[in-house]
N, C-alpha and C positions, 0 to 999 in steps of 0.2 A: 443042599447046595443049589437045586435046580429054581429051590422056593424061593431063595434070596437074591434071583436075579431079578426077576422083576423090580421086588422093591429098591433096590438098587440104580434101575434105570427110572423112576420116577424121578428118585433123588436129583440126580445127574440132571433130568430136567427141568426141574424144580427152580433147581440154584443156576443152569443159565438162562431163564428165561427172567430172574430178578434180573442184570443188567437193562435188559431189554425193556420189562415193564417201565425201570427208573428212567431210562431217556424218553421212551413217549411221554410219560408223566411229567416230564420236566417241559417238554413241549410243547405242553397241553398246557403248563402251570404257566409258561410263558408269553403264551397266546391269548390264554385269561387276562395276564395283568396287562397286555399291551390293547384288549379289549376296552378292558377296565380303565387306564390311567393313559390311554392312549393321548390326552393333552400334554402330557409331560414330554412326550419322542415331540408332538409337533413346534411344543414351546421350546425346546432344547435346538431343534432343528434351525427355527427361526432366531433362534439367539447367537444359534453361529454365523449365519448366512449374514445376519444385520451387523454384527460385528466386523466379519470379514470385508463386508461390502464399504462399512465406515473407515476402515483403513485403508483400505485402495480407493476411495474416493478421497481420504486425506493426502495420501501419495501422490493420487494424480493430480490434485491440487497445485501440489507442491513441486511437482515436474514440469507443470502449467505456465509458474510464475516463473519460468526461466526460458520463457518462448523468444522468440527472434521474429521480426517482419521486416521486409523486403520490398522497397514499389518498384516496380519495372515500368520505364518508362520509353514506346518504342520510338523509332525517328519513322519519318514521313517514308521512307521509301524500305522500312522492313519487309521481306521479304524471303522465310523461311523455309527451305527443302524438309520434306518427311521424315531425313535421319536426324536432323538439328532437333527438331520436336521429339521426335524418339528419345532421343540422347537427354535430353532435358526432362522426360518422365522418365527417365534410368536415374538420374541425378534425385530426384523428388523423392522416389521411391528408395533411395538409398539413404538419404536426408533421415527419413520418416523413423529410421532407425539410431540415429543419433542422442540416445539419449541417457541417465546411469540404468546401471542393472537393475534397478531395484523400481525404477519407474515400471506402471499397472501398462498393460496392451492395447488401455483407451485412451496413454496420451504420447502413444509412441504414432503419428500421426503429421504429416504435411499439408497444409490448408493453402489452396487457391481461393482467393479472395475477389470476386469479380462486384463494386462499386459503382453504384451513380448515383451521388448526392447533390446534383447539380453543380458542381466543382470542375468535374469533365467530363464526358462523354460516356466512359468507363474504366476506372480505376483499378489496374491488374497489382496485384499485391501476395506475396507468399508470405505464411507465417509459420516457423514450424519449430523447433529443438534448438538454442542457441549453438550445440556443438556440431548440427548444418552452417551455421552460417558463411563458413568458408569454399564450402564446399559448393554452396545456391550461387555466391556475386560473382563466382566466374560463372559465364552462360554459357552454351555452344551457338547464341545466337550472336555472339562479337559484338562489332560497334553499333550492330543494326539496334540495339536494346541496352538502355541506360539501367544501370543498377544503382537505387537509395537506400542507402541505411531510411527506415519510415519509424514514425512514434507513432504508437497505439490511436487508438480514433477513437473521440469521445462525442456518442451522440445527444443529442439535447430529446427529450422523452416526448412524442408526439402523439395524438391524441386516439388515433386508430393505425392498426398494428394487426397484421396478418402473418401466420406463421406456416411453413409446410415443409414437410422430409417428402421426399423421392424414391421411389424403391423400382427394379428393376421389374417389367412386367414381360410375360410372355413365356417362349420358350427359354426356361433357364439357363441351357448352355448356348444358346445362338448369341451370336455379336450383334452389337449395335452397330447403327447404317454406315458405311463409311464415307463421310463427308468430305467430298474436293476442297482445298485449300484458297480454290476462287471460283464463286466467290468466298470471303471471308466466313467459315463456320460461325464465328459469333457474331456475325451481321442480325441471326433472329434478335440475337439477345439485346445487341446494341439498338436496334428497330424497337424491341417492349420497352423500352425505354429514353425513347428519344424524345416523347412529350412531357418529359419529368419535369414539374414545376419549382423550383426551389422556395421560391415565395411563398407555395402553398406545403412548404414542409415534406415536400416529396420526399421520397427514398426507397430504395431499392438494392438488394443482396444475395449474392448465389457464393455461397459456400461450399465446396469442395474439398474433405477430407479423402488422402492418399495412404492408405496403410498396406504393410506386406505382414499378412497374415501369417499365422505359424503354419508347419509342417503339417501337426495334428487337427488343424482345421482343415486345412486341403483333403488331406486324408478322410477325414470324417462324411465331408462334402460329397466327396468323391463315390465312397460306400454309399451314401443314401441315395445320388444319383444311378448308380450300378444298380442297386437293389427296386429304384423304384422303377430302373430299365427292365430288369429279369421279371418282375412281377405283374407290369405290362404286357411284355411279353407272352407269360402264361397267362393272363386272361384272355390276350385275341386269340391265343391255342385253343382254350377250351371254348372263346364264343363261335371260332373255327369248326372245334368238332362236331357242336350241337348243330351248328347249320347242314353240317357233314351226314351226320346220323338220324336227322327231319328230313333231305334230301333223299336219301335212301330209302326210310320209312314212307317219304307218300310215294317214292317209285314202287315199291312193292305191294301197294296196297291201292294201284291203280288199277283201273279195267285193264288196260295194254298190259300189265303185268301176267295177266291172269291168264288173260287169252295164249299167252305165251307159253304159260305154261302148260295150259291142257293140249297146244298143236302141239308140242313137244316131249308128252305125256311124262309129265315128270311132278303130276298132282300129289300133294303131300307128300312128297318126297324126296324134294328137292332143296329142302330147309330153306333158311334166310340166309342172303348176302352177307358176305364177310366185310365189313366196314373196317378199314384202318386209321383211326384220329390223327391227326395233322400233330408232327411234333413241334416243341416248341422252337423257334430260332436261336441260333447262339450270339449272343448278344453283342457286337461290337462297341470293345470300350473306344475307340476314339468315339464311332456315330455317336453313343450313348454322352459322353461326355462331352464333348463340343470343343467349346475354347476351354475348358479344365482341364482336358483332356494332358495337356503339358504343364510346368512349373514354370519356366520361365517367362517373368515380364507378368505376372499375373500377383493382381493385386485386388484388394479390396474398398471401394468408396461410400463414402457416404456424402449426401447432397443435402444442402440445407438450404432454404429462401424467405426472407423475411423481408417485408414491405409495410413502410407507413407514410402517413399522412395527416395532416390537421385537417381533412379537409375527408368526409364521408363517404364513403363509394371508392374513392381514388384506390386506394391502398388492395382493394379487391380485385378491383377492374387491372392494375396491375399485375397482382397473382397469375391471373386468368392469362395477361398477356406474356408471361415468363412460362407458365404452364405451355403456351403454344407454341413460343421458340421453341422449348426442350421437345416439341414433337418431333423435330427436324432432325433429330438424333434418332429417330426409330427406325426397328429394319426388325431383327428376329425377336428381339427383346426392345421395348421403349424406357422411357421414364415416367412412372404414373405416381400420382399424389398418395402415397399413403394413409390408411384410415380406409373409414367404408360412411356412407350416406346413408341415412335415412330421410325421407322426405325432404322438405327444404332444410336439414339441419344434417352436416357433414363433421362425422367425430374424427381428427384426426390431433396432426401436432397445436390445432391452435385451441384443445379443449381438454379437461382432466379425462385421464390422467395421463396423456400424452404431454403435457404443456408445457410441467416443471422439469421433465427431463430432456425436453428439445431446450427451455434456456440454459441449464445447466450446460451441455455439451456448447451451446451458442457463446455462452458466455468465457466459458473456459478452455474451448479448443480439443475439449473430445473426442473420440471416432468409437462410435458403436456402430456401427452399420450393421442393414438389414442380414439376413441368410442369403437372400438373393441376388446380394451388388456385388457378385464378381467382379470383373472386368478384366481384359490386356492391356496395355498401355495402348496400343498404337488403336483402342475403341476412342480414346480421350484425346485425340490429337487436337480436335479445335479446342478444350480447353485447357490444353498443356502453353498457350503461347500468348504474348499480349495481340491488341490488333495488328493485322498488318495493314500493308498499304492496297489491299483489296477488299479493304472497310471502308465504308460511307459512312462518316461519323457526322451528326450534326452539330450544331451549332448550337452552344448554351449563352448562357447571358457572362458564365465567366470570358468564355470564349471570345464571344465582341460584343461590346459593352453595347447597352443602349442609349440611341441619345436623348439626350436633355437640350432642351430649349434654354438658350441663355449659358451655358455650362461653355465656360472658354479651354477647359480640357480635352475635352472633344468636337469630334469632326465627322461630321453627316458623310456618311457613305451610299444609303439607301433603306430597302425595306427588305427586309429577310421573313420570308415565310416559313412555318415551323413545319413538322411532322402532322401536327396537329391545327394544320389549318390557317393557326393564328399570326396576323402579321405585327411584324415591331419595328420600329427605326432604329438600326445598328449605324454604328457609328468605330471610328478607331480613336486612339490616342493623340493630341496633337502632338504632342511633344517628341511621337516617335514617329508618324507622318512625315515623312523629311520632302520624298518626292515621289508625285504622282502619275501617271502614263493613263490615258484612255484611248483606244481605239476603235473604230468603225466607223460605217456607212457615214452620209449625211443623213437626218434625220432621224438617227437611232438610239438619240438621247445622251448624245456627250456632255454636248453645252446646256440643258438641263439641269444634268446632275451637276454639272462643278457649279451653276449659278444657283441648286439650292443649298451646296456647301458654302459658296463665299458670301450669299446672303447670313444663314444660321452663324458666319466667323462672325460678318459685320454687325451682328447682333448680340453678340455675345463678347464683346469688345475688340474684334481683332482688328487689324490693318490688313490691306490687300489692295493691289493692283488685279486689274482687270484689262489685257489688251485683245483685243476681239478690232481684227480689219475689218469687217462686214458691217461690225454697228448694232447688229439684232439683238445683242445681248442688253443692249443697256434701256430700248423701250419693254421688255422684257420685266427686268428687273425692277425696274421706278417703284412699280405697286407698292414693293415688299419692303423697300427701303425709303421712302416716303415717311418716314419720326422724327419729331423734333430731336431726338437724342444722336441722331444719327446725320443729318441735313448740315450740320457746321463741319462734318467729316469729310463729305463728300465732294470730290471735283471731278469738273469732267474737260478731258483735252477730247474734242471732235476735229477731225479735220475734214471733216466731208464734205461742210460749210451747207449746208440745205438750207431750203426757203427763202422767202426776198428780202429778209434782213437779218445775216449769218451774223451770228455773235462767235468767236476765236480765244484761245489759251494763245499766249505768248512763253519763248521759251529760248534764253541764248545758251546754245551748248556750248560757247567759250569765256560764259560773266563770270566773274567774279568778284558777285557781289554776296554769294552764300555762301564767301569762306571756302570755295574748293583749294587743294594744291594747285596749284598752277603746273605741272610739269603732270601732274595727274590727267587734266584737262586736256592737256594737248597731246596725251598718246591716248587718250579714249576718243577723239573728237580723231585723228588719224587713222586709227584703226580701226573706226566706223568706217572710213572713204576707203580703205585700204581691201576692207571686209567684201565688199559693195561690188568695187570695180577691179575686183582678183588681183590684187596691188602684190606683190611680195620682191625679196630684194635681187631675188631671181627675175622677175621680169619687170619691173619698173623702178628698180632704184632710185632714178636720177626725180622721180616725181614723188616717190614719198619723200625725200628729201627735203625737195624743195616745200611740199606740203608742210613737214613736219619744223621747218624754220621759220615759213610764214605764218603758223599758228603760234609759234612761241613768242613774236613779236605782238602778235594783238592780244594773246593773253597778256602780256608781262604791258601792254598799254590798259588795259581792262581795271589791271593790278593797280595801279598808277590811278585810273581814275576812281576806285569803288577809295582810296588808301586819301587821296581827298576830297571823300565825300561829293561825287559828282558819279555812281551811278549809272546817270542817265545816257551820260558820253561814251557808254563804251562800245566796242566795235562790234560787229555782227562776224558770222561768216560771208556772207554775202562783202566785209572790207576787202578777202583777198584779191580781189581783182583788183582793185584799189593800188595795195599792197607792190603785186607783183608789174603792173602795168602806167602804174601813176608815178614819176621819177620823185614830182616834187612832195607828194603822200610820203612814198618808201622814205625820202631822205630825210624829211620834220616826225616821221615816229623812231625810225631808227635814233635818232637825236632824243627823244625823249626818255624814250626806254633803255640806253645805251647803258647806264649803270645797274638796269635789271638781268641784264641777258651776259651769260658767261664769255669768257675771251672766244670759247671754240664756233662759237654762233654768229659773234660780230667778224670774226673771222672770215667764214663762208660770206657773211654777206659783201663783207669788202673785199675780198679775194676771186671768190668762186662765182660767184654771181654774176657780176660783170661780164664774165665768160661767156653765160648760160645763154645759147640763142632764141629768140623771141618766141619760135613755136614750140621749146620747151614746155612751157607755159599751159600749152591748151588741154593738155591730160589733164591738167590740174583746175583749169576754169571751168571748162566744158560743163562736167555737171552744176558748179556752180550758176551756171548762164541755166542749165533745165530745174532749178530752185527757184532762180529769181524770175522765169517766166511763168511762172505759177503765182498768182496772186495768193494763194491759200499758203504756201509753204513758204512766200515771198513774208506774207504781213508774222506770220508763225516763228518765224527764227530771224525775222528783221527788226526783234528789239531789242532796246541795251539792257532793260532788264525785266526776264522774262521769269512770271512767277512759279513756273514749276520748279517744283527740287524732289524730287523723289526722295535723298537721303532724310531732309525734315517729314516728309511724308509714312518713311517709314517708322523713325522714330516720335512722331504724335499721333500712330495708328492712323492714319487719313483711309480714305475708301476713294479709291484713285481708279475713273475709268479712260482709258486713252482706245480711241479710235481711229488709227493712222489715214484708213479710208482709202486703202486700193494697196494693188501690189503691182503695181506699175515701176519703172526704175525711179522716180523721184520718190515714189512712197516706199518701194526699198531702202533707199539712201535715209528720208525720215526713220524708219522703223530701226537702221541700222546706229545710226544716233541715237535712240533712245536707251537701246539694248545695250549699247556698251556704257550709255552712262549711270544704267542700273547695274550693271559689273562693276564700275566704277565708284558709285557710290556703298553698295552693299562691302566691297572689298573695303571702305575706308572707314567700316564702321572697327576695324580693328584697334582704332583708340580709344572706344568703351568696352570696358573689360564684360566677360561674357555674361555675366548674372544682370548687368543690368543691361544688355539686349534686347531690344523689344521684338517679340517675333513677330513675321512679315509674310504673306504669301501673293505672292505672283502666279495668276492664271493667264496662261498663252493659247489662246483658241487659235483654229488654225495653224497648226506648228511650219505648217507644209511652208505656207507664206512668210514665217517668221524666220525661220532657219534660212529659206532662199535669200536673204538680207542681209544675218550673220550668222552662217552658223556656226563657227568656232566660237562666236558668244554665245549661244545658245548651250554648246556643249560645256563651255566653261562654268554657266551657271547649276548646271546639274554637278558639277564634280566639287564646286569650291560653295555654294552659299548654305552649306548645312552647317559647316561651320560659323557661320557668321547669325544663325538661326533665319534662315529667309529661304524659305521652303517653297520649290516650285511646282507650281502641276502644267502639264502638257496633255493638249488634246489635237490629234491629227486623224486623217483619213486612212492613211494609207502608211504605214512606219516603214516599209521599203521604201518611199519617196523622198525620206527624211536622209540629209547628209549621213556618210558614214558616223565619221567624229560623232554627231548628235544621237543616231541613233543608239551605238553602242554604248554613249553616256544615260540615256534612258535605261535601257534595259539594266544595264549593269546596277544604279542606284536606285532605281524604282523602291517604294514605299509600299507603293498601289496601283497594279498592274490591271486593268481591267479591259475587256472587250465588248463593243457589243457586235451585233449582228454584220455578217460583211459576207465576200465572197473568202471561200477557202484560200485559195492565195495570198488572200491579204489576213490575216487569220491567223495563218500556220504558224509565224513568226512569233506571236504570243503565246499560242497554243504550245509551241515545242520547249517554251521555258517551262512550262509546267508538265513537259512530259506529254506530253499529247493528252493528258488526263484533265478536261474532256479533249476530243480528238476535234481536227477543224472543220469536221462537217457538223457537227453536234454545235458549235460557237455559230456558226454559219445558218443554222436553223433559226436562233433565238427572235423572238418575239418584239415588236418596238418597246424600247424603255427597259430590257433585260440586259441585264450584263452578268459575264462571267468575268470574276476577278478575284484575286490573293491581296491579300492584306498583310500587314505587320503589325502583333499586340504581344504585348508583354514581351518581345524579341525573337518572336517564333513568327511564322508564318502561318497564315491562316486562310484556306482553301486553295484551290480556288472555287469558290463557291457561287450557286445561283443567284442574285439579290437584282428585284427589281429599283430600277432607277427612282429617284424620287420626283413628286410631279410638284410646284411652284403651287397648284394653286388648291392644291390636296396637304401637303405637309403646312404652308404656312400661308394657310388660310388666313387666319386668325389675323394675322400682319397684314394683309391686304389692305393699302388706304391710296384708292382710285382719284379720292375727290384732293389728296394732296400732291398728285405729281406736278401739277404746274409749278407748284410751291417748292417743288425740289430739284427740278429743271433751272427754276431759276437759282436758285441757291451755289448748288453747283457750277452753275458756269462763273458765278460772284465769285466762289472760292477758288479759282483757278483763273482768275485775270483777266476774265471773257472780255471781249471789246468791239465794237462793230468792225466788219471787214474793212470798210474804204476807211477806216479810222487809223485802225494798224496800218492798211497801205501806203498809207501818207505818211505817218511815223518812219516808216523804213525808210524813204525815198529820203527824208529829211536828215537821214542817219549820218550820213557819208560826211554833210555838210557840217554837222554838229562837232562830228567824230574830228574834223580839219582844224575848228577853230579851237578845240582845247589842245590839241598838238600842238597847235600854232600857240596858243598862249602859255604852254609848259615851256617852247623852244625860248622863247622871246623872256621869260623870266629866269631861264638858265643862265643862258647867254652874258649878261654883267658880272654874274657871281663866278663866272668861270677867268674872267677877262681879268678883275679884280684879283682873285687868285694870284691868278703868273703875275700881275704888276707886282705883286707884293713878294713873290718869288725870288722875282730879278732883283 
């Protein structure tokens, strides 16, 4: 019994150690063939992964072509609070989720689209999951920011091409800088790109992918950060202890050590110091974690930038400049170029095998971002928003066109200096140019600028009046306007009469021999005197009246003579006196005219008139006696037919310069007759329907002088000739000097609001239409020949922005023809009916008599046929 125990326990162990043997063996047999055929696991591994990865990139394809874009477009005075932007990446980020269950995690994804393709400035654009798009077109930024449904953007392929991703550098959980809202955060970026050339194929793109990563990613992040915390941790512990226990070891094996011990008698016997190692710190998850530290508002981006150009270098030198904006965002973490350098050759997105999967994502709207692009929303605040109105955006060529020489669409404004140095001559629309404002100093280049605008009109086919009281404008101008294409255009009314054999324009503001209304004539020709000598029916009734009866008489005799072809007979202003003072005058024209003038008119004269005591009268002569003592305004408005007409002027484009020649009261009273009979004529072109309209522009230099003459006409023509297309510009010193009426018809209709240099006082009044932006000591500073000024293109408002004036003999050089002014001097005065002064004088004086004997021969050929009548009556 005792024999068979033993062999009994072999057995036993025999048969459990087969299990045993047969699983290592199997182990062993599996480890061999994974030795062995070890290509099959790798070939089998990659057939899944290539599989997998084909379907979710087919998916996200296909979640792709159902993307939505957005352009946001801001107005001029946006200006958004921190929650607005906040609110608006809570919106992005909740977007970004939009999309079916079965879409892949790289096209679940919101794209900021930051653009400059010389189109605008910077083009802010979202594209993201069609089933956001309800959710993105309401903003939190309200009216301040225009929402467009956008089409896709299709670029034309340019010749060099830069590409770069962005990855978060630095300490992984620290925030990025936080950037004040003014100035504007994307002013870096709008700066990299304000010398963008479109001509030369420019182009320029900052991409922004917005995603909210999963749970298990956070999670994941979160551990690796903890762990690579604890692990730091223990290493400064242990490189702690070694300095701890080196510390100790040379203290004890110093002389002072020694010595210590033998005064102390404790030689060998007192062992070594107990050293205690520095434990490790417990590691704080918030420090440790930073901004992951929480869930909320925390999201993942990815940054993309692509630049090209037809043109070598460009599209580089651009990179470089976007790379330095995005430094402006740096604080614990920055943005640095992905890839790594070797020598001059830098491998990142613009080289294999980086290259096909930056256009992939480019092209289809992906989000893979790095491990390291955390972020919070409230990191990305500058580029949650379009610009606001704390951007300095420049000026592109869509922006204000340039001008063209010759080109009668446009209108010379000045010379716009770029970012880059380079200057151009900008120009606006004419057709949307309506009316113009300049203000400042004397010699700060007003009259300048508008005379190298009305030159470049006259050149380019327009029509234009020119009234300048001083005169300087017009030895100025000769040079440039000295062409035979131009010389049959041109007249000139001077009234300044210089030299010893003045040559004179004639001009009756009440002939009609060009076909005026008659009833026209006589309340523009009234309402000039009325304008002049503060007439209204408040305080001079009884003289407009009678003014306004005595003109209707010599027009409706005027009427009489042009109707049979005589012209030459008709009356002047200077007949009123005549008129009112001559019994046997007043009684042979009233006769003549008696079946022109309505009953209520012959009325007054034979009823009220009578009445009327003799020094009535003298309000109403008066100035006329300070006309007819001036030989210059005597010979000027003392012919029967005088060749001006501004309304034929402005329709066969004419180049009309009138010089009135002081601002004395008779050159008031002249200036105020003209003005009303350019209100007059422009209002009468309402019988040509509006296409065939020729447009007109009227330059008023000196407003100050014009308006002191009439300025209800002056105000009236900035409210009513845009309708009629006869577009004004106004230049004065001082716009507080200017009538109210006028002034607030300027401001309100302005076109083209421009300043130059002056004192802040006079200043502010421009300045505070734009907001004080610039402010009026900044407009107060400028330079001679600089001006700050707003513009109107395309229906928007544009700056106000810096542009030097243009110089006469820098822009249109080229037109300069010195040796033809005699030649144009003379021409002009030809086309406007010049005549020597004692010539016209004599003409007028001979007037009164001319004017008697065809009255007298209308009365004396009436008279039978009247007579005969009633004989044959009775």
């Amino acid at each position: 019994m005792d024999s068979a125990t033993p062999d009994l326990t072999r057995r036993t162990s025999v048969l459990g150690s087969v299990p045993v043997l047969g699983f290592v063996s199997g182990i062993v047999h599996i480890i061999g063939w994974v030795i062995t055929y070890w290509w099959v696991l790798v070939l089998g591994t990659i057939s899944v992964w290539a599989a997998s990865e084909a379907l979710v990139r087919r998916l996200a394809r296909k979640a792709s072509a159902e993307r939505m874009a957005l352009e946001l477009v801001p107005s001029r005075h946006f200006d958004p609070g921190l929650e607005e932007i906040f609110r608006r990446g809570v919106q992005l980020a909740r977007a970004s989720t939009s999309m079916p269950w079965w879409a892949p995690r790289r096209s679940k994804s919101v794209q900021v689209r930051l653009r400059a393709d010389g189109s605008s400035p910077l083009r802010y654009r979202i594209e993201g999951p069609a089933g956001g798009e309800r959710l993105l077109s309401i903003t939190p930024f309200g009216p301040g920011v225009t929402v467009n449904r956008a089409r896709p953007l299709a670029d034309k392929p340019r010749d060099h091409v830069v590409r770069a991703e962005f990855i978060l550098r630095g300490k992984p959980t620290a925030p990025l800088r936080e950037v004040p809202l003014s100035p504007d955060p994307l002013q870096p970026l709008i700066d990299a790109v304000s010398d963008l050339r479109a001509e030369l194929g420019d182009l320029a793109e900052i991409r922004l992918d917005i995603q909210r990563a999963p749970k298990w990613a956070l999670r994941a992040r979160r551990l690796q950060l903890m762990s690579n915390a604890r692990r730091a941790e223990r290493r400064e512990a242990q490189r702690a202890a070694r300095w701890v226990r080196q510390d100790a070891t040379g203290v004890e094996d110093s002389l002072t050590w020694q010595l210590q011990q033998l005064v102390a008698g404790k030689q060998g016997g007192g062992g070594r110091r107990l050293v205690m190692p520095p434990v490790p710190r417990r590691v704080d998850p918030e420090e440790a974690l930073g901004k992951l530290a929480e869930d909320d508002h925390l999201v993942r981006v990815q940054l993309l930038v692509m630049c090209a150009s037809n043109t070598e270098g460009r599209a580089q030198a651009r990179l470089a400049q976007l790379q330095a904006a995005l430094d402006v965002f740096g604080g614990g973490s920055r943005w640095a170029m992905r890839g790594w350098r070797v020598g001059p050759w830098r491998f990142g997105a613009d080289r294999w095998p980086s290259r096909r999967g930056f256009e992939r994502r480019w092209n289809l709207g992906h989000c893979q971002p790095p491990r390291a692009n955390w972020v919070r929303l409230d990191e990305l605040t500058g580029l949650l928003k379009p610009p606001t109105m704390h951007c300095r955006l420049p000026l592109l060529a869509g922006d204000l066109p340039s001008f063209e020489h010759g080109n009668p669409e446009l209108l010379l404004q000045g010379i716009y200096r770029g970012p880059d140095g380079r200057r151009r001559l900008v120009a606006t629309y004419a057709r949307e140019t309506l009316f113009e404002v300049g203000v400042g100093k004397a010699g700060g280049g007003k009259t300048e600028r508008a005379l190298a605008q009305a030159i470049g009109w006259a050149h380019s086919g327009g029509g234009l009046l020119f009234v300048d009281p001083h005169r300087d404008s017009w030895p100025r101008a000769l040079p440039f306007l000295a062409h035979d294409h131009l010389m049959q255009r041109i007249a000139l009314i001077d009234l300044n009469a210089a030299g010893p054999a003045p040559q004179l324009g004639c001009w009756n503001p009440i002939g009609m021999h060009q076909r005026q209304v008659a009833h026209e004539v006589v309340e523009a020709t009234a309402d000039a005197y009325a304008s002049v000598l503060g007439w209204d029916d408040a305080t001079a009734p009884r003289a407009l009246t009678i003014l306004t009866a005595s003109l209707a008489v010599l027009v409706a005799v005027n009427e009489t003579a042009c109707q049979a072809g005589r012209p030459e007979d008709q009356t002047t202003v200077f007949h009123l006196r005549s008129l009112l003072t001559d019994p046997v005058f007043r009684t042979t024209a009233l006769k003549a005219v008696e079946g022109r003038l309505d009953e209520e008119t012959l009325s007054w004269w034979r009823t009220v008139f009578p009445t009327l005591p003799t020094d009535a009268f003298a309000v109403v002569l008066n100035p006329i006696a300070r006309l007819a003592a001036n030989p210059v305004t005597r010979a000027f408005l003392g012919q029967p037919a005088g060749v001006y007409n501004i309304r034929a002027a402005m329709d066969s484009r004419m180049i009309v310069w009138v010089c009135p020649g002081g601002n004395g009261p008779t050159d008031r009273l002249i200036t105020a007759l003209l003005a009303r009979d350019l209100l007059r004529a422009v209002r009468s072109r309402r019988d040509t329907p509006e296409s065939q309209r020729v447009p007109f522009r009227p330059y008023f230099d000196e407003l100050i002088t014009l308006t002191g003459a009439a300025p209800e006409t002056i105000a009236a023509m900035f409210e009513d000739f845009r309708k009629y297309k006869v577009h004004v510009h106004g230049m004065t010193q001082l716009l507080a000097r200017l009538p109210i009426p006028v002034r607030l018809s300027l401001v309100q209709n302005a076109s083209t609001l421009a300043s130059t240099a002056g004192s802040q006082s006079a200043v502010s009044p421009i300045t505070a239409e734009w907001g004080d932006r610039p402010s009026p000591d900044v407009v107060a500073a400028l330079d001679r020949f600089e001006h700050y000024m707003s513009l109107t293109v395309s229906g928007r408002r544009v700056g106000p922005v810096r542009i030097t004036g243009p110089h006469l003999d820098d822009v249109f050089a080229d037109y300069a023809r010195p040796g033809h002014v005699g030649a144009l001097e003379r021409a002009a005065r030809a086309t406007a009916g010049a005549a020597p002064l004692d010539q016209l004088t004599d003409q007028a004086e001979n007037q009164l008599t001319q004017v008697s004997d065809f009255l007298a021969q209308l009365t004396s050929a009436a008279q039978p046929a009247v007579r005969l009548k009633k004989r044959n009556y009775k």
